[in-house]
C-alpha positions as CSV (number, residue, x, y, z in Angstrom):
1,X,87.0,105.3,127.7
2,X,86.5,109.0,127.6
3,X,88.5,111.7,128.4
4,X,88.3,115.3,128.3
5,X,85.5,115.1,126.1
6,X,86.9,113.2,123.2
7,X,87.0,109.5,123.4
8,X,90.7,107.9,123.8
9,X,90.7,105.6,120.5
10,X,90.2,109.2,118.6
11,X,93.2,110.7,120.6
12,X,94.9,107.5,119.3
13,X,93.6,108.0,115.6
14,X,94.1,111.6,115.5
15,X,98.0,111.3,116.9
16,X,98.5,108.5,114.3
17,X,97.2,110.5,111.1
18,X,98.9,113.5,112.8
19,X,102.7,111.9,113.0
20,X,101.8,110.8,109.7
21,X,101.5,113.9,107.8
22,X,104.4,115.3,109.8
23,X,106.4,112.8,108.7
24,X,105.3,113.0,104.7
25,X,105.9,116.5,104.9
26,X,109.7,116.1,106.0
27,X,110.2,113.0,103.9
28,X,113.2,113.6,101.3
29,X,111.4,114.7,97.9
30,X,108.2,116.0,99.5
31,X,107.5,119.5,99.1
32,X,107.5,120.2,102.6
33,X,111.4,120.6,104.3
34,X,114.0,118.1,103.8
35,X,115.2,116.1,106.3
36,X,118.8,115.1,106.5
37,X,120.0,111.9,107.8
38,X,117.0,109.0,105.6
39,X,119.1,106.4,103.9
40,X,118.5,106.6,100.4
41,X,116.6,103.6,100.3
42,X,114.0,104.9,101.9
43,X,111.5,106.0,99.7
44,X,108.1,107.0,99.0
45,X,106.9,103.4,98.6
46,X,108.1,103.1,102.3
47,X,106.3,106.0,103.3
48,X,102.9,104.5,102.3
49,X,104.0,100.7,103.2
50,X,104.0,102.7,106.6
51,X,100.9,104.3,105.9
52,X,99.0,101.2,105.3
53,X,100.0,99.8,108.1
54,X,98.8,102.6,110.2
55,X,95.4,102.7,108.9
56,X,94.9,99.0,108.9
57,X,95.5,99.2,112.2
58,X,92.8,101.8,112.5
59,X,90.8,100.2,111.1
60,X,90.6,102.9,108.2
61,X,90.7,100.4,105.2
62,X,89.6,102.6,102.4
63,X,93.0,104.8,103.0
64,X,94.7,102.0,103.9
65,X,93.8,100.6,100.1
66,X,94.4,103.8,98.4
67,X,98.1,103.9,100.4
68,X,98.5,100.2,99.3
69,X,97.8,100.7,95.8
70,X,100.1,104.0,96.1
71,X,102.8,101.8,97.6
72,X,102.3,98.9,94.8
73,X,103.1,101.5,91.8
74,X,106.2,103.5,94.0
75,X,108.3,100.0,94.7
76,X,111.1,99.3,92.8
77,X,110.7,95.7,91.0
78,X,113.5,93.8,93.2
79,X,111.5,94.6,96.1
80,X,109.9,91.1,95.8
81,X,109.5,90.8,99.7
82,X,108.1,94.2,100.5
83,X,105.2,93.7,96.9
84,X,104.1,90.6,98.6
85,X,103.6,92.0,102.0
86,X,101.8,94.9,100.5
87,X,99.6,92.5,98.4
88,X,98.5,90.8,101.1
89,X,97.6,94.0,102.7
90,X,95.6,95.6,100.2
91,X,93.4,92.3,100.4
92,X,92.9,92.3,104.0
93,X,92.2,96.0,103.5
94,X,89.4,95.3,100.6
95,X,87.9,92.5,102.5
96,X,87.5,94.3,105.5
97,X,85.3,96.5,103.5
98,X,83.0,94.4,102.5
99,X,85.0,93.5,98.9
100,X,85.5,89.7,98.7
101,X,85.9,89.2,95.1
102,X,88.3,91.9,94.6
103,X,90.2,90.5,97.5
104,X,90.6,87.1,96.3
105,X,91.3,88.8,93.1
106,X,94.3,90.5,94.7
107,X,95.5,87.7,96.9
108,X,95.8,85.6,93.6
C-alpha cells in the first residue's frame, strides 16, 4: 500500500532499523550515552539476539547473519538456550539466501 510517496513495508523497515540504532547507541557499554536502569544481564549478545530477530523478520537475512554470528561470539557459554535459538536462526537466515549447505552445516 502506498502512502505519502513511500510505500508502508519501508516505513515499517525504516522505523525498525531506526529504533534499532537508537537503542545500540544507549545500550550500557556503547559509545553512545548510558542508559540507567538495564539489568546487568543484558548484554551485547542480547542486543544482536534482538537484532536478528528484527531483520529476519524483514526479511534482511544477510544482516540478520552478520548479527547472528555477532550474537554467537558475545554469549556467555551457560547460555545453552539462547546459542541454540541463535543457531537455528543463523540457518534460516543462510538458507533464505540461497545457502543450503552452509545451512545444514550450521543446523548440525
Amino acid at each position: 500500500m502506498h502512502c505519502n510517496g513511500v510505500w508502508r513495508d519501508d516505513i515499517g523497515r525504516i522505523s525498525a532499523i531506526r529504533a534499532y540504532r537508537d537503542e545500540e547507541a544507549t545500550w550500557p557499554g556503547s559509545r553512545g550515552n548510558r542508559t540507567l536502569g538495564y539489568p546487568t544481564f543484558y548484554d551485547q549478545a542480547e542486543l544482536d539476539s534482538l537484532a536478528l530477530s528484527a531483520h529476519l523478520a524483514l526479511g534482511d537475512y544477510s544482516t540478520a547473519e552478520y548479527h547472528a554470528h555477532r550474537c554467537l561470539s558475545a554469549l556467555r557459554p551457560h547460555i545453552v538456550r539462547s546459542r541454540a535459538i541463535t543457531t537455528t536462526r543463523l540457518a534460516h537466515a543462510q538458507l533464505a539466501q540461497g545457502d543450503p549447505d552452509a545451512a545444514t552445516a550450521t543446523a548440525m
